[in-house]
DRENTI-914699 format. One record per atom (N, C-alpha, C): x, y, z. Coordinates in steps of 0.001 Angstrom, whole numbers, plus 500000, padded with zeros to 6 digits. Layout:
XYZ/...
//
This chain:
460751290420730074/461645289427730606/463075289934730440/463867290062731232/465335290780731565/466004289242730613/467499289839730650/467974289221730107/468663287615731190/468338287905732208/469158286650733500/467816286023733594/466644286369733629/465962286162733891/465614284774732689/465773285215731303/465342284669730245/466500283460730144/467909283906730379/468944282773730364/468329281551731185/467874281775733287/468003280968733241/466783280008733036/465547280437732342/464636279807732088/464638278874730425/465973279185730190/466482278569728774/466856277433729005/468241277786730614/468666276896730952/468249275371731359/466654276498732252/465985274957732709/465310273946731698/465141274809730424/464364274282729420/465591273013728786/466908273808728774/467587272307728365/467602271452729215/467750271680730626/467820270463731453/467142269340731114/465498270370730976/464358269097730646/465063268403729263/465014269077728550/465161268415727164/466078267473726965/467254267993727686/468490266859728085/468142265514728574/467344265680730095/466664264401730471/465935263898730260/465016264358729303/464195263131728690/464770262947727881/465364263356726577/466006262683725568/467042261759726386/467778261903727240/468537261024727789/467878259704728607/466651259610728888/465825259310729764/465670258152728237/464701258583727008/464436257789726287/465785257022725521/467006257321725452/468566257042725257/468329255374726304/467829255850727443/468980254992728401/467664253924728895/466745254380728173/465386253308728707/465791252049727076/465843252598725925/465771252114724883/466770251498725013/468084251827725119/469022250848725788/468912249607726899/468290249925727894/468199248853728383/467103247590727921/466099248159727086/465331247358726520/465761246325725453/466712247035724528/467401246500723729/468414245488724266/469300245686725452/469910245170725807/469240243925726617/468157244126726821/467629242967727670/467216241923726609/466628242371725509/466142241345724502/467354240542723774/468625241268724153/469830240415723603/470680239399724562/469731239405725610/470439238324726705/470958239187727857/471524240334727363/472599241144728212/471785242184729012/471959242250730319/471120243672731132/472209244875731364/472162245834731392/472695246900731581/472539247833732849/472757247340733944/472159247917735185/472277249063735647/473049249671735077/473338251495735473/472452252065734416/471948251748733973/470741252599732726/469906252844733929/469316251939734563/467606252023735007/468206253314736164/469118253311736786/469479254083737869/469845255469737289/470532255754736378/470736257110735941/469248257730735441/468547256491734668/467008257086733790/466819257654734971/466344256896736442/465813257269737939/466095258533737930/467427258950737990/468134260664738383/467576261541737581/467523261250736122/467120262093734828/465891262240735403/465253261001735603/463538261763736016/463409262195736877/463814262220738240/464077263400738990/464060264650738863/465334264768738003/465841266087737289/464747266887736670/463919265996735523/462797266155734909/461427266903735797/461335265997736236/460193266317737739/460164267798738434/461552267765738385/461402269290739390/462038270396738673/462571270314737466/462958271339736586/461211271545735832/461062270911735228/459642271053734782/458563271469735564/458337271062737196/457457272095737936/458135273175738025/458924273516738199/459804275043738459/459115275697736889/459164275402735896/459054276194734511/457390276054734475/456907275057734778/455196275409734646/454886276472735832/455446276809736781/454912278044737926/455446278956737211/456428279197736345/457113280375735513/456057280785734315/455364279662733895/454613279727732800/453417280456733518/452716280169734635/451263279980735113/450706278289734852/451019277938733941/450728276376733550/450543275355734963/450686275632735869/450381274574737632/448632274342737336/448467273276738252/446981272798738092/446329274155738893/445451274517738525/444364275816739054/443150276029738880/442538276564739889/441379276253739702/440689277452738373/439418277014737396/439672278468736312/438279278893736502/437447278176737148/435693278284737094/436306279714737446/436368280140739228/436580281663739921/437137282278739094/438615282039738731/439162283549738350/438852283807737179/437580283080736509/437502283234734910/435869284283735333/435365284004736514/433839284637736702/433966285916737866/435113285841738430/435386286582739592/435613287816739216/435046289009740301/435707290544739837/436930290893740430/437920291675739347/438913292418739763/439530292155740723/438865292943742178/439915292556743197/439415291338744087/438552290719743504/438857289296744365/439696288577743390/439861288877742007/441177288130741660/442505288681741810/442419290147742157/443623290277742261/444061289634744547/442955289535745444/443221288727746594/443903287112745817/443363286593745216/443684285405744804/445020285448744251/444806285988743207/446701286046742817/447396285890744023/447601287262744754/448261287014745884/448419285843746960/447305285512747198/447205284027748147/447725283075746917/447752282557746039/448330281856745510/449742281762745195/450187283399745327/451538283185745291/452612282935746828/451457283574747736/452284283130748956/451738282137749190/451069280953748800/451066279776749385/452261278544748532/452352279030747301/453481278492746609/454714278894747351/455062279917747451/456463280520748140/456636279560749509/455208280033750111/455492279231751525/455541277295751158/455217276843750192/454901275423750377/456176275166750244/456633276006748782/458669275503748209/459433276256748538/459381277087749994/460267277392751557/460514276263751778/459396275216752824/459698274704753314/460392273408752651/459683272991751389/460207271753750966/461883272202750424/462473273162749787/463418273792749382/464630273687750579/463915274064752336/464771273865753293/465092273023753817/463781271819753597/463828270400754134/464775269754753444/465026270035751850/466000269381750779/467497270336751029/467454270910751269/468958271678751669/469490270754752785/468374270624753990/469320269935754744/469118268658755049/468492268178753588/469184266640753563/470204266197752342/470357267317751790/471669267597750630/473067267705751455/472365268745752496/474103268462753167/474400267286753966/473251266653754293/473186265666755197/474053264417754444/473239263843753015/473991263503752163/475784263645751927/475720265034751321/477495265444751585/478210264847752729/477381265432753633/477995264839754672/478946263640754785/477728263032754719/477959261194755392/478598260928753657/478525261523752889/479368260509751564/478432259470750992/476858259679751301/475575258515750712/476022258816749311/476236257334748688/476525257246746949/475403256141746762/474858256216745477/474282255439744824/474790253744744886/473405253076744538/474121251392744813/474897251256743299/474493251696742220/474913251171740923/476449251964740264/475536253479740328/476737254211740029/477750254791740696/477837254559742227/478607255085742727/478543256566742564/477781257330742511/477422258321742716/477072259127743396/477855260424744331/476966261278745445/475605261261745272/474892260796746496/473010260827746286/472219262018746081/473798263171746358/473097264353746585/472292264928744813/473101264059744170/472732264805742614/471103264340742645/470440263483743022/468590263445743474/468574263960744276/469404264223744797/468374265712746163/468641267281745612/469778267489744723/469683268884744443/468727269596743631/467920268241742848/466827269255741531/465872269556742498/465460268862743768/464681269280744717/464658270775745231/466247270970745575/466207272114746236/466746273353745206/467189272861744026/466853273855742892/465617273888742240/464867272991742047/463243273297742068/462805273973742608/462641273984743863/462263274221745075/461929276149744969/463572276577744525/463767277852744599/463375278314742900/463664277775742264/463300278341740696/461408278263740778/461158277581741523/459598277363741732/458838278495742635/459424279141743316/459584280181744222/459360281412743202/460875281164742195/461340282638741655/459873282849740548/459996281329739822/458650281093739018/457251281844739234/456707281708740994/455497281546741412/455264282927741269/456862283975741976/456597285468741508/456735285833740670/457402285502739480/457168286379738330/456051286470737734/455706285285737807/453815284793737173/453101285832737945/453011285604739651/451983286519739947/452179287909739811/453721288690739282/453816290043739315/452820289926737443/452745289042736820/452270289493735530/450976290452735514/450749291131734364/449281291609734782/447806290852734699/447313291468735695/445708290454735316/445365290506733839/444652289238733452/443996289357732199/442612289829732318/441918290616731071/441066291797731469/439925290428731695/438506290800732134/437543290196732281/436806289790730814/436462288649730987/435915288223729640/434913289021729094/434576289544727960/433487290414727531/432325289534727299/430997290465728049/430045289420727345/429087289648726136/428685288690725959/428398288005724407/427144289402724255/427506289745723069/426538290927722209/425402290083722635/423887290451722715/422536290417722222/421967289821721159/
//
C-alpha cells in the first residue's frame, strides 16, 4: 500500500468514524431533548446527511477491503483460472455499475449547484447528500481495483487421510 493510497483510506476511515459518532451525538440529543418538552429540528436533518456520508464512505472502504456481499461457495471450490475470470468480471462489473451511478450523481450535484437546492431545516447546499454519492461512487471504483489487483489466495489444501 503506497503512501496516497493509505492516506486516503485513513481519511475515509475518519469520515465514517466522524459520522457515526456524530450521528449517535445528534440522535441522543434529540431524544433527550424531546423527553424535556423541547424538539430540536436540525438534529434529525444533519443525522440524515451523516448517514449518507456513512453509507457511501463505508461501501467505498468495504470494496477496498474485499468485504462487499460475494458469493464464497465458487471461488472457495473453483480452479485457478476460473477464479482468476471471476476476479476480473467482478471488478469490471463494479467499475461499470459506480461509472454510471458516480456520473448520474455528478450531474445531479451540478444540477443542485446550479439551481441553489438548500435543505428545508438547515439551509444547506443539497449538494453536500449528493457528493458522498459521487465520492463513493469513485473511491468504490478505486476500491474495486485495488482489491482485484491483490493476489489470489492459494487453493484450500485438502484434509490429510
Amino acid at each position: 500500500m503506497t503512501g496516497l493510497d493509505r492516506l486516503i483510506w485513513r481519511a475515509v476511515d475518519v469520515v465514517i468514524l466522524g459520522a457515526v459518532l456524530g450521528m449517535v451525538a445528534l440522535i441522543s440529543l434529540q431524544v433527550g431533548s424531546r423527553l424535556a418538552g423541547i424538539s430540536v429540528p436540525w438534529t434529525e436533518e444533519l443525522s440524515r446527511f451523516m448517514f449518507i456520508w456513512t453509507i457511501w464512505m463505508g461501501l467505498a472502504a468495504s470494496f477496498r477491503s474485499g468485504a462487499h456481499p460475494s458469493l464464497q461457495l465458487i471461488p472457495e471450490t473453483a480452479p485457478r483460472p476460473l477464479l482468476l475470470i471471476m476476479r476480473v468480471a467482478q471488478v469490471l462489473a463494479c467499475v461499470t455499475l459506480f461509472a454510471v451511478v458516480g456520473w448520474h450523481g455528478w450531474s445531479l450535484l451540478n444540477q443542485q449547484i446550479r439551481f441553489g437546492e438548500q435543505s428545508p431545516i438547515l439551509q444547506v447546499g443539497m449538494w453536500w447528500a449528493t457528493l458522498p454519492l459521487v465520492l463513493g461512487s469513485g473511491l468504490a471504483i478505486l476500491g474495486a481495483l485495488l482489491n482485484g489487483l491483490r493476489p489470489l489466495s492459494p487453493p484450500p489444501a485438502e484434509p490429510a487421510p
